[in-house]
C-alpha positions in Angstrom: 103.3 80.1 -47.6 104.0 83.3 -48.9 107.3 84.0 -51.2 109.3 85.8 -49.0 108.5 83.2 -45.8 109.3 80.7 -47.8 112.5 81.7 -48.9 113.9 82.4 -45.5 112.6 79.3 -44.5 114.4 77.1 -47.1 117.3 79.1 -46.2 117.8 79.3 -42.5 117.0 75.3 -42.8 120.0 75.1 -45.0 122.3 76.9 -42.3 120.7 74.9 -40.2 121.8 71.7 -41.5 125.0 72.6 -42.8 126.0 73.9 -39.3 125.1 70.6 -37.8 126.8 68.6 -40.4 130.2 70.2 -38.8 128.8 69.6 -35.8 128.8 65.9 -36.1 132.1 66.2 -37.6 133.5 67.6 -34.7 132.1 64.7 -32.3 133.1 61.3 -31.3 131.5 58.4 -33.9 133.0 55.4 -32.7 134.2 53.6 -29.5 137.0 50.9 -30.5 138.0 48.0 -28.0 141.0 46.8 -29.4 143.0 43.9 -27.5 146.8 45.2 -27.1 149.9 43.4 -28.8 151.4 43.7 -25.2 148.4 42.1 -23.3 145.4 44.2 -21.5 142.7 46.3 -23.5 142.6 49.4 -25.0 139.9 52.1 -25.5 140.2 53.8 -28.2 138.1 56.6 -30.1 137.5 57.7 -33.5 135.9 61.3 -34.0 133.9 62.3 -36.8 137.3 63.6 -38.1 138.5 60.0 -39.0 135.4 58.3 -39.4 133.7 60.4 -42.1 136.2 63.2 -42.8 134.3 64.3 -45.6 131.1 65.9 -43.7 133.0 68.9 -43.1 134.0 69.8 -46.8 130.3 68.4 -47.9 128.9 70.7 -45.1 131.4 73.9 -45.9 130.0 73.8 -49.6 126.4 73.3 -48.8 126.7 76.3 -46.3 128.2 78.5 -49.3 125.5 76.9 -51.5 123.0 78.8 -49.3 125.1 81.6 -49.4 124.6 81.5 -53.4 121.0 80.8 -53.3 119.8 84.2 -51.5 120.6 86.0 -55.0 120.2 83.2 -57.4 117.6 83.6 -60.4 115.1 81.1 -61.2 117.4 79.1 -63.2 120.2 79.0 -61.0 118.0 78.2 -57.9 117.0 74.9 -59.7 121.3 74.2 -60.7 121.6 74.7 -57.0 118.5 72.4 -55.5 120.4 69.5 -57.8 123.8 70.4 -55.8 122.0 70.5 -52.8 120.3 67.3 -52.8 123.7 65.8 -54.4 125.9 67.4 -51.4 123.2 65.8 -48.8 123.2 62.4 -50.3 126.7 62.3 -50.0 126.4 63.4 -46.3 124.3 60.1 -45.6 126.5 58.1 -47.6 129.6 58.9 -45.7 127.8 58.6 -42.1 125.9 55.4 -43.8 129.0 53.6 -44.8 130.8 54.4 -41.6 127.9 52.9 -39.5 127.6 49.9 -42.3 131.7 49.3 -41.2 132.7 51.0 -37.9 135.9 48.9 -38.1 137.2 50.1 -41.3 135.9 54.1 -40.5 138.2 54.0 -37.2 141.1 51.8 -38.7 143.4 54.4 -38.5 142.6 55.6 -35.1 143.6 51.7 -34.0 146.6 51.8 -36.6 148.0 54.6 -34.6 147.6 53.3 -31.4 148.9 49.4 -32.3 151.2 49.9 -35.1 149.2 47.4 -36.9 147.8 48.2 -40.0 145.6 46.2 -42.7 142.2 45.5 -42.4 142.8 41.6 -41.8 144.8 42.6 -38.9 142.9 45.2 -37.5 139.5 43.0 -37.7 141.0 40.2 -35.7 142.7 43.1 -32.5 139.3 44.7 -32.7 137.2 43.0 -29.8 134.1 45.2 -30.0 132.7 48.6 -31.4 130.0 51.4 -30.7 128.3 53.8 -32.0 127.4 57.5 -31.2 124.7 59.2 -31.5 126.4 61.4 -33.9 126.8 59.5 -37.1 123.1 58.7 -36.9 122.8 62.5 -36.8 124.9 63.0 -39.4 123.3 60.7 -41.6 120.0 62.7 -40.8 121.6 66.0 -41.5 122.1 64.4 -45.2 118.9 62.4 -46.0 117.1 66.0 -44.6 120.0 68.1 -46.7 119.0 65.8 -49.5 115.3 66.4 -49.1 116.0 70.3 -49.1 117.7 70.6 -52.5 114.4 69.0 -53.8 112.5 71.5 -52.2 114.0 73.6 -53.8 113.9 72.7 -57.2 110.2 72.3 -56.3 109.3 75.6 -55.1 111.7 77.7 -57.2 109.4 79.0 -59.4 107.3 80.5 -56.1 110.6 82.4 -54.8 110.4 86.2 -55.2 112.2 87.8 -57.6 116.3 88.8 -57.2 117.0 92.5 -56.6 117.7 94.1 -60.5 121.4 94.8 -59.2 121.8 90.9 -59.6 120.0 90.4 -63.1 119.8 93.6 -65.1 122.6 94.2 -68.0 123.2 98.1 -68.6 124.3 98.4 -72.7 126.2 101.7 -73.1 126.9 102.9 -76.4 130.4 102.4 -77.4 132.1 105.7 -77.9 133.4 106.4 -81.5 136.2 108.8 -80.9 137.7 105.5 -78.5 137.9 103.4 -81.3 141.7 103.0 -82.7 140.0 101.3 -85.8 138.2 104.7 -86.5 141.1 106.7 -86.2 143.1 105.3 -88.5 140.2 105.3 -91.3 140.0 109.5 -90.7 143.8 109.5 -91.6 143.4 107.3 -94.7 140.6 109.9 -96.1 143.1 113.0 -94.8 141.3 114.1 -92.3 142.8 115.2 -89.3 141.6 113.6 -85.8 143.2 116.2 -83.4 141.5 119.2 -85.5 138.4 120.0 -82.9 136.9 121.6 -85.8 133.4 120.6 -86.8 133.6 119.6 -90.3 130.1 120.6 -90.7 130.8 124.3 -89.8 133.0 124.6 -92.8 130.4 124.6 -95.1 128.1 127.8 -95.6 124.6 128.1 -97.1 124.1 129.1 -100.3 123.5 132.7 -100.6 122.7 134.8 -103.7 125.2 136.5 -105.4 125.6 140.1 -104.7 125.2 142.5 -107.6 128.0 144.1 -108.7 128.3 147.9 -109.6 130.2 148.7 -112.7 131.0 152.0 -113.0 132.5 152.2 -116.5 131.3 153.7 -119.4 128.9 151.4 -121.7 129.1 151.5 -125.2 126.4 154.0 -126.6 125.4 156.2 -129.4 127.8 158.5 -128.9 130.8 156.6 -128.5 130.2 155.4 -132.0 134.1 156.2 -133.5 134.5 159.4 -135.5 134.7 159.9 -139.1 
């Protein structure tokens, strides 16, 4: 598969998932049978809200984990396969745990409608339970969420290169004149920072000296003093 197919792949399978896993959140898990205090039967339900009320943060972060991974580097795509395949085995581990004990995932859906609470209590009103089809899809949604963050780590070498706005580091030169250290060391040496004089244009070539005409008389043979 080619670099760029296989990057939008991996990624529209992560929305993918991620949207479903607040999907199932949304939905009813559990039907409860619960024999009244007052006589009769009651029918009670427990949503995906109660019974594994962690999908929808685990779900939330995977979908900004894809977010992340459309401009991650190399490194960073293999840091977020790890989280990936952490945040979908604890998807199947909350739907997993609430199938293993529908009872316990809905006890305070029957708490609520009974006034009892404690898990004795609740065990011995509940008559019968059943299950949805959506914590079995939830718990799908995490083993395959689970699966994806190692297909990432896998194939994260064969991704195309991020876009240089993401990875490259401009250096610029740090300015001289800005530096309050500098300042202070021209003032030590008596120099003046404000002058916008170059101190370079102060000093001149060396020329040759210019001869100089002297017009007075010289001392000759018939300056010589008189007798």
């Amino acid at each position: 598969m080619a670099p760029r197919r296989l990057k939008l792949v991996t990624i529209l399978v992560g929305v993918l998932l991620a949207g479903v896993g607040l999907l199932t959140w949304t939905q009813p898990w559990f039907g409860v049978v619960v024999e009244s205090p007052q006589g009769g039967q009651l029918d009670l339900t427990a949503a995906g809200d109660v019974a594994g009320s962690p999908v929808s943060a685990l779900s939330l972060a995977a979908l900004a984990l894809v977010g992340a991974l459309t401009i991650a580097g190399r490194v960073f795509r293999v840091v977020l396969g790890l989280l990936q395949f952490a945040l979908g085995a604890s998807i199947a581990v909350t739907a997993g745990t609430a199938l293993s004990d529908p009872v316990r995932a809905s006890g305070s859906v029957v708490t609520d409608a009974t006034g009892v609470d404690g898990q004795d209590s609740l065990r011995a009103l509940v008559s019968s339970t059943s299950a949805t089809p959506w914590p079995w899809l939830a718990l799908v949604v995490g083993v395959l969420g689970a699966l994806l963050g190692v297909g990432i780590v896998v194939t994260s070498g064969a991704w195309p290169q991020a876009g240089r706005k993401y990875t490259a580091t401009r250096l610029v030169p740090a300015d001289p004149a800005s530096d309050p250290s500098a300042t202070w060391d021209s003032l030590s040496v008596g120099d003046d920072p404000t002058d916008p004089t170059d101190p370079t244009d102060l000093a001149a070539p060396d020329e040759p000296a210019a001869p100089v005409d002297d017009a007075g008389p010289r001392p000759g043979a018939d300056d010589r003093p008189s007798r």
